[in-house]
RODO-2510 file (C-alpha; in nm, 4 decimals, decimal comma):
residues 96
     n   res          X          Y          Z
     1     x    -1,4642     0,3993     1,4271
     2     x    -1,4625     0,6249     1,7293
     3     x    -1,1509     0,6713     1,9192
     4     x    -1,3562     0,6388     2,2384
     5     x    -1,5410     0,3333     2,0986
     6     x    -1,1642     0,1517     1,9811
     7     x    -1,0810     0,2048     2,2855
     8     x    -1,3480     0,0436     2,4709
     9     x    -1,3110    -0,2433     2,2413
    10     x    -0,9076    -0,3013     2,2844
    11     x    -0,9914    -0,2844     2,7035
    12     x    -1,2371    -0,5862     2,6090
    13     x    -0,9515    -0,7857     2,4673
    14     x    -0,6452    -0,6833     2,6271
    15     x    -0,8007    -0,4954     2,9746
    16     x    -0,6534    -0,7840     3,2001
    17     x    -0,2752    -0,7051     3,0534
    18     x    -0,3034    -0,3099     3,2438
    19     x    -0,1548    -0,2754     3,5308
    20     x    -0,4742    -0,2962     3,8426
    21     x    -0,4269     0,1086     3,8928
    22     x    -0,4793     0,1237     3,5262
    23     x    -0,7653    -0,0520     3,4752
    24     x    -0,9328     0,0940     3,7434
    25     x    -0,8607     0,4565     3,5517
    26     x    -0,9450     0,3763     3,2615
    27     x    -1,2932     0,1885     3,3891
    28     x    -1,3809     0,5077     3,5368
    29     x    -1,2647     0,6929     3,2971
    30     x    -1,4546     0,5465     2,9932
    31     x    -1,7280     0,3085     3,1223
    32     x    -1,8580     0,5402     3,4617
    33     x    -1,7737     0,8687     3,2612
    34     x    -1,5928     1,0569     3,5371
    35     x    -1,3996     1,3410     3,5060
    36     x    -1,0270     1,3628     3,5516
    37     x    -1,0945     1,6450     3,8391
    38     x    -1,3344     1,3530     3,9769
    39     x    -1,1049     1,0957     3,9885
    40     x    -0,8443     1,3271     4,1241
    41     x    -1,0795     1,3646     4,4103
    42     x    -1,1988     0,9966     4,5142
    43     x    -0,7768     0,9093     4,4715
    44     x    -0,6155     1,1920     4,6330
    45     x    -0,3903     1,2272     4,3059
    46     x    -0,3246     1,4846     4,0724
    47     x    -0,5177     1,5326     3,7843
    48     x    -0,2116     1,4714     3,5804
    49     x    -0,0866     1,1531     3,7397
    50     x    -0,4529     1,0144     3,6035
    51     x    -0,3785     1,1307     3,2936
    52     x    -0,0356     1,0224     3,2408
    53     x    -0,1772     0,6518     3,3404
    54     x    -0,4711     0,6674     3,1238
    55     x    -0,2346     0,7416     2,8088
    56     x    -0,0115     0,4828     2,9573
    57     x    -0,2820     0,2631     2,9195
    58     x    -0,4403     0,3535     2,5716
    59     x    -0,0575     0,3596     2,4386
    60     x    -0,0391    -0,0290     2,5869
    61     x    -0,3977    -0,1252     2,4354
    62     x    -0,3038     0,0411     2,0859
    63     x     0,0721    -0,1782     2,0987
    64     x    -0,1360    -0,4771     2,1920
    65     x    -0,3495    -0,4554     1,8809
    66     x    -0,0802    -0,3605     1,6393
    67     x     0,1038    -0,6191     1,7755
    68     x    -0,1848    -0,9074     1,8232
    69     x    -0,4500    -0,8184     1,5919
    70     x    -0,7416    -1,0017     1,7858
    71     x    -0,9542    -0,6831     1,7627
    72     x    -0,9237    -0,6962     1,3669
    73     x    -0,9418    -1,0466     1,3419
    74     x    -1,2555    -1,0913     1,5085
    75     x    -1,3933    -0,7873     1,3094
    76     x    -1,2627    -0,9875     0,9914
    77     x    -1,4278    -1,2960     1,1189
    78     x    -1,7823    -1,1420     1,1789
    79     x    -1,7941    -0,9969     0,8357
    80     x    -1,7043    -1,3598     0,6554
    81     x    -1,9643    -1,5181     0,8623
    82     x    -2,2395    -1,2893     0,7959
    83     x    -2,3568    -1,4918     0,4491
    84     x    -2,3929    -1,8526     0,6924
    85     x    -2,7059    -1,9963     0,8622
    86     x    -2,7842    -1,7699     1,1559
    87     x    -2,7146    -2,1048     1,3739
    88     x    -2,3868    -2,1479     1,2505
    89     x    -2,3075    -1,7272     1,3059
    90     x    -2,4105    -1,8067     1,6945
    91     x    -2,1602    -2,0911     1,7288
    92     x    -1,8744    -1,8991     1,5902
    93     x    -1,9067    -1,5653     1,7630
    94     x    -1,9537    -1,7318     2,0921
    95     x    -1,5866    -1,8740     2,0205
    96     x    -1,4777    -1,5669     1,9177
***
């Protein structure tokens, strides 16, 4: 899987446990696309101080995983369920 797409999916599961600053970052970052020279701009911060938070914040999302596992377990999940009644797939993934 994509480093870029992993990433995305550990900020769906463990987003709320960044710090604000860092979720803002990495939002702009990876979902609006914005350069680091952008963001430097609209924060009045160095490029580097967006940058140090932004690994900050993959290095937290990457602990959180290796750590929790929900990522990987709901991967696991989907795959066992794929065989049942469409009906039954619905039910589960909405708990999941």
């Amino acid at each position: 899987m994509d480093n870029h797409i992993q990433l995305i999916n550990l900020y769906d599961y463990y987003g709320t446990l960044l710090t604000e600053k860092q979720q803002t970052y990495f939002q702009d970052y990876y979902f609006n696309n914005l350069s680091l020279a952008e963001m430097s701009e609209n924060y009045q911060v160095s490029r580097s101080a967006i940058h140090k938070q932004l690994k900050e914040a993959e290095s937290k999302l990457e602990f959180y995983e290796a750590k929790l596992a929900l990522l990987k377990n709901s991967q696991k999940i989907k795959e066992l369920i794929k065989p049942l009644d469409v009906e039954i797939q619905n039910k589960i993934k909405e708990l999941i």
